[in-house]
C-alpha positions as CSV (number, residue, x, y, z in Angstrom):
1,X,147.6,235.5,77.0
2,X,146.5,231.9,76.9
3,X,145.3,229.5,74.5
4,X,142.2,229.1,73.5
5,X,141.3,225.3,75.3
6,X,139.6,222.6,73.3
7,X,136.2,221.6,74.4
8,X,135.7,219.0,76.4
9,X,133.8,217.6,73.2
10,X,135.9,217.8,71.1
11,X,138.6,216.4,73.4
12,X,136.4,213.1,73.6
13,X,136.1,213.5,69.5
14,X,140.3,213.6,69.5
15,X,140.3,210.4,71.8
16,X,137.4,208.9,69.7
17,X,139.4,209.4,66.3
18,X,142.8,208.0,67.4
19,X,141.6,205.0,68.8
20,X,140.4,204.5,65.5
21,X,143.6,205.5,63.8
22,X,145.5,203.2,65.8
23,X,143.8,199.9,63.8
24,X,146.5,200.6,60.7
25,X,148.1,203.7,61.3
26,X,148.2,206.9,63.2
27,X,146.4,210.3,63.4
28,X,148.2,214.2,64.0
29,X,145.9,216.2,65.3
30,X,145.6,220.1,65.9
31,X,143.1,222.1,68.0
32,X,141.4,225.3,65.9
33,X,138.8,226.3,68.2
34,X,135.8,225.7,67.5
35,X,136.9,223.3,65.0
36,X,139.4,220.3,65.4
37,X,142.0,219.6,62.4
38,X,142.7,215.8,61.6
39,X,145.7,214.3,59.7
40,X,145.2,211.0,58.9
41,X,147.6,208.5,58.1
42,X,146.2,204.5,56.8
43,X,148.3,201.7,55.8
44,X,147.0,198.9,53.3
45,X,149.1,195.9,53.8
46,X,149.2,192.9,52.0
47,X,151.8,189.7,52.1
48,X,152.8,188.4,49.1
49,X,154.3,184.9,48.0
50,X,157.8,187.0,46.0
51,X,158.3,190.5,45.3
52,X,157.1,189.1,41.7
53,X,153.6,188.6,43.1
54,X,154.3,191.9,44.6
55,X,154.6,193.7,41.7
56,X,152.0,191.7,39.7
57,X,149.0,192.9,42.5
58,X,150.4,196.3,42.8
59,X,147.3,198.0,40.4
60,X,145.1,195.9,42.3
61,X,146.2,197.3,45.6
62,X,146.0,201.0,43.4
63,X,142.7,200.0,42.7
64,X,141.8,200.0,46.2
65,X,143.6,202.8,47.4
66,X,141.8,204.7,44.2
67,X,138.0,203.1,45.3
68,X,139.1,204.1,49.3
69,X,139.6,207.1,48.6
70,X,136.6,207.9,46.6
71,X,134.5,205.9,49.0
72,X,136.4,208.5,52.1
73,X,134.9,211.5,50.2
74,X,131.8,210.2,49.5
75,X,131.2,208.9,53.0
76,X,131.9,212.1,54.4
77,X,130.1,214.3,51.9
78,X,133.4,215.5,50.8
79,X,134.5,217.0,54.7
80,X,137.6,214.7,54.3
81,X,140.0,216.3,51.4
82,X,141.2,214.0,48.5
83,X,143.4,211.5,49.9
84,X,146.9,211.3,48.6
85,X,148.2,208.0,47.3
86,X,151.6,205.9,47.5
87,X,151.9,202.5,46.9
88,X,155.2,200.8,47.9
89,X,157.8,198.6,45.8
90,X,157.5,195.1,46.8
91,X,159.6,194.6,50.9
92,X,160.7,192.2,52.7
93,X,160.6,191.4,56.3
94,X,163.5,190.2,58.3
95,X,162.0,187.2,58.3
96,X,162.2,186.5,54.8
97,X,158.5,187.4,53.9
98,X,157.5,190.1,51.3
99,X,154.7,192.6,51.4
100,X,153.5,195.7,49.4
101,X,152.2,198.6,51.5
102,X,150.1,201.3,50.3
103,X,150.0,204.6,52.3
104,X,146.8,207.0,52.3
105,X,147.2,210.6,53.5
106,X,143.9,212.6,54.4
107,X,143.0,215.3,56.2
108,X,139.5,217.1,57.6
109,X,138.1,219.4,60.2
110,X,135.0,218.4,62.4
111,X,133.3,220.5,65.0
112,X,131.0,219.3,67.8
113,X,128.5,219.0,65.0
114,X,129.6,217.8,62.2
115,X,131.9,215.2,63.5
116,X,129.8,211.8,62.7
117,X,129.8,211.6,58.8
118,X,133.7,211.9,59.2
119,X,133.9,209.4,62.0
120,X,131.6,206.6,60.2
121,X,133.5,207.4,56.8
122,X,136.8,207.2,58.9
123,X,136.1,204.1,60.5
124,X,135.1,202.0,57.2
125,X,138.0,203.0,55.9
126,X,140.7,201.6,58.8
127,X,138.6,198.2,58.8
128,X,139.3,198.1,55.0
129,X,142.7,198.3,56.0
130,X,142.6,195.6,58.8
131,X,140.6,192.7,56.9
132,X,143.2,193.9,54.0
133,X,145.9,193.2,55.9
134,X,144.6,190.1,57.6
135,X,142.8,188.1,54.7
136,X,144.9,190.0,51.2
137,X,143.2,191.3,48.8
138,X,141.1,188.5,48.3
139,X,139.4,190.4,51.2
140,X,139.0,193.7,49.4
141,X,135.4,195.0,49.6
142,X,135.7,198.5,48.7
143,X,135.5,197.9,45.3
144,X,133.8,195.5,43.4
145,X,136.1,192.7,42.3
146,X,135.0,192.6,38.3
147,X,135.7,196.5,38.2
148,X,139.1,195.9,40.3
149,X,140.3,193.0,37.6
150,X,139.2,195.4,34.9
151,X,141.8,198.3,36.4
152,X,144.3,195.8,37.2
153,X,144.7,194.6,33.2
154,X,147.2,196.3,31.5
């Protein structure tokens, strides 16, 4: 007996999604016919000046992992499942830089129909995390920067 094959749709949808993915981080993906399932994977990255700095913007960088994730479900009309959270202790690069990484986990299942709130929710998400990791979170959009000082304060 063979497989069940993937349609060509939702092959193109598969491509479509990891190319996305690939801006800052990586996508698992499983064929469910007539459904495809996606595991997402984003990284927020942000340099910091000392692994002090590190630790004093961590709740901001929860803060925007939190308003991501909110603004994932919402985007999608809830298709995408609550994203899981982790934000990293302050690293440092060989170099001698330091950085703080915060890794969402997601997940979802689109068909040939219902495959474009996920994609445009998907892809605002990713360029969060590329003008994050490009400009710091001086950059951050995805949440209002009064309401992200006012979950930052201990």
């Amino acid at each position: 007996m063979t497989p069940v094959q993937a349609s060509p749709k939702l092959q193109a949808l598969l491509k479509d999604f990891q190319q996305i993915a690939s801006m800052s981080g990586y996508l698992n993906h499983a064929f469910d016919p007539p459904q495809l399932r996606l595991f997402f994977t984003l990284y927020g990255r942000v340099m910091v000046a000392s692994p002090d700095e590190g630790l004093a913007l961590t709740p901001r960088l929860q803060a925007w992992c939190e308003s991501l994730s909110i603004n994932l479900r919402e985007g999608s009309s809830s298709a995408i499942m609550p994203p899981q959270v982790q934000v990293s202790a302050p690293q440092t690069l060989p170099d001698g830089r330091d950085y703080l990484v915060a890794t969402l986990t997601f997940n979802t299942k689109v068909t040939d129909s219902s495959y474009l709130r996920v994609r445009t929710a998907v892809l605002a998400a990713y360029q969060e995390a590329v003008k994050m990791r490009e400009a710091g979170l001086g950059a951050m959009v995805a949440l209002p920067a009064s309401d992200v000082e006012g979950l930052a304060r201990p």
